[in-house]
N, C-alpha and C positions, 0 to 999 in steps of 0.2 A: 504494500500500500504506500503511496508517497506521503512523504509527511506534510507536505504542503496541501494537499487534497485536504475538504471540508468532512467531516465526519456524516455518516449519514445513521439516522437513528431510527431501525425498523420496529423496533417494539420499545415500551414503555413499562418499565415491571414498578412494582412497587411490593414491599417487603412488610408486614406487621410482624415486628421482631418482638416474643414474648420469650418468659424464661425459662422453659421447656420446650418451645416450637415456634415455629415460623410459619404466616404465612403469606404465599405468595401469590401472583396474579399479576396481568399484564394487558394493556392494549394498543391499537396504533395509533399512527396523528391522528388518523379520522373517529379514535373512541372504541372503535371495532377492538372485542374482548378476543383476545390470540392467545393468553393462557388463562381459562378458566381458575379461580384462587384456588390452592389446593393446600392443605395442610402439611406440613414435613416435621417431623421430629428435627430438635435441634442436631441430635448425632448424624444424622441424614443430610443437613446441609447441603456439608463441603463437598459429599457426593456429586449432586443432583447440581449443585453450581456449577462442579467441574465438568460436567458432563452438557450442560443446557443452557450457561450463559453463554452471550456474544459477543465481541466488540459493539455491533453494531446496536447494543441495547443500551437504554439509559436503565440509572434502575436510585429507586427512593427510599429509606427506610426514617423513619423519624427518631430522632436523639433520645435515647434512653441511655438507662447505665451502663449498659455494653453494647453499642453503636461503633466505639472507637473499634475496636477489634475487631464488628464484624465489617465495617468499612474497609480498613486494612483487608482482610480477605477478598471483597468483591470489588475491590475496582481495580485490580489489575483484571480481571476477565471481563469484564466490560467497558464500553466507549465512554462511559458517561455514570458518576458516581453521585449521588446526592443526599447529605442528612439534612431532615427537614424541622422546622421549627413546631415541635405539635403544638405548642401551645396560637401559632399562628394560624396553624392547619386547621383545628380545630374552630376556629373564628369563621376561615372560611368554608369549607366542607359540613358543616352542621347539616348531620343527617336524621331524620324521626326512627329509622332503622336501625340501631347499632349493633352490627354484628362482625367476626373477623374478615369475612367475603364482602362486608358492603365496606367496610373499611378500606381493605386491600383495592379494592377494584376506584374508591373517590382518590387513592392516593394515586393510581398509576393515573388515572385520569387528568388530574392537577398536574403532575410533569408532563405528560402531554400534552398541555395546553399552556405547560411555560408560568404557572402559577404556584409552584412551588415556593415557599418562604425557607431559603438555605438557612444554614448555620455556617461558621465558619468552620472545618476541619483543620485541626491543631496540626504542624508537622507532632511527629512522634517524640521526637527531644523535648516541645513544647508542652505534650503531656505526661512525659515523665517529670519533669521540672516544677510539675505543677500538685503531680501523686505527693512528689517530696514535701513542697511546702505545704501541702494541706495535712501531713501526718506530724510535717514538727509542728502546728499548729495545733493537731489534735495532742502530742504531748504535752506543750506548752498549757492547756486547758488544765491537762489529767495533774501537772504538775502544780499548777493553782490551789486547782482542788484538794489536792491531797495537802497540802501545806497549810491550807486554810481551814482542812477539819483537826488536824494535827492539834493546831493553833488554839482552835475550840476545846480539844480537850484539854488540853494544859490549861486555859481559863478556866474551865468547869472543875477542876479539881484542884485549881489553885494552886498550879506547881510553874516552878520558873522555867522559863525556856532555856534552853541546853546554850552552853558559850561556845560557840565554836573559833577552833584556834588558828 
């Protein structure tokens, strides 16, 4: 394929990534439904990815707590990778049906139609940089904590605090 050449995007999938399974579903620019949504176990995935994504597919899954990862996995096999904002999606897409298949099927719909509300995807340095400061920040908390009940007890029983040297 030349690199200069425009991408051409024949299907539209979208992903409802939960935490035992996935589901998926896809259609083209005209809306027309090309993979009926189908359930996958999460251990089945990477199978079925490797086997049936395209270059030529966009594909959308909405930011949740393991997003990063599974993006990392799917956008090398496809043309076009997208996490989306659900709290956005959900604004626009409000549906009276809520099911994993009417889900799957508004989200592939919305990137077919260029309405997708992105998020930024972190490079991978940027979200390990960020694992980091958020747990010395969880120690920092735990170490408050614990110093501040300490603290309590030595009040409550009316004992001096320790000198340190």
């Amino acid at each position: 394929m030349n690199e200069s050449a425009p991408l051409i995007i024949e299907r539209y999938l979208a992903v409802d990534l939960h935490k035992d399974y996935v589901m998926v579903g896809g259609v083209t620019a005209r809306q027309e439904v090309v993979l009926p949504p189908r359930r996958l176990e999460l251990d089945a995935w990477p199978r079925w990815a490797k086997a049936n994504l395209k270059k030529t597919d966009a594909l959308v899954v909405e930011s949740t707590s393991n997003a990063w990862d599974f993006y990392d996995h799917v956008a090398p096999l496809v043309g076009q990778a997208v996490v989306a904002n659900p709290r956005l999606v959900k604004l626009i897409a409000s549906a009276r049906v809520k099911t994993d298949k009417v889900d799957t099927l508004a989200l592939a719909k919305l990137l077919a139609a260029n309405l997708i509300p992105e998020v930024w995807v972190p490079p991978l340095e940027v979200r390990e940089a960020r694992g980091l400061l958020a747990h010395r920040r969880r120690q920092v908390r735990n170490r408050t904590m614990v110093t501040n009940r300490l603290q309590s007890v030595l009040q409550r029983h009316n004992l001096p605090p320790p000198v340190w040297a």
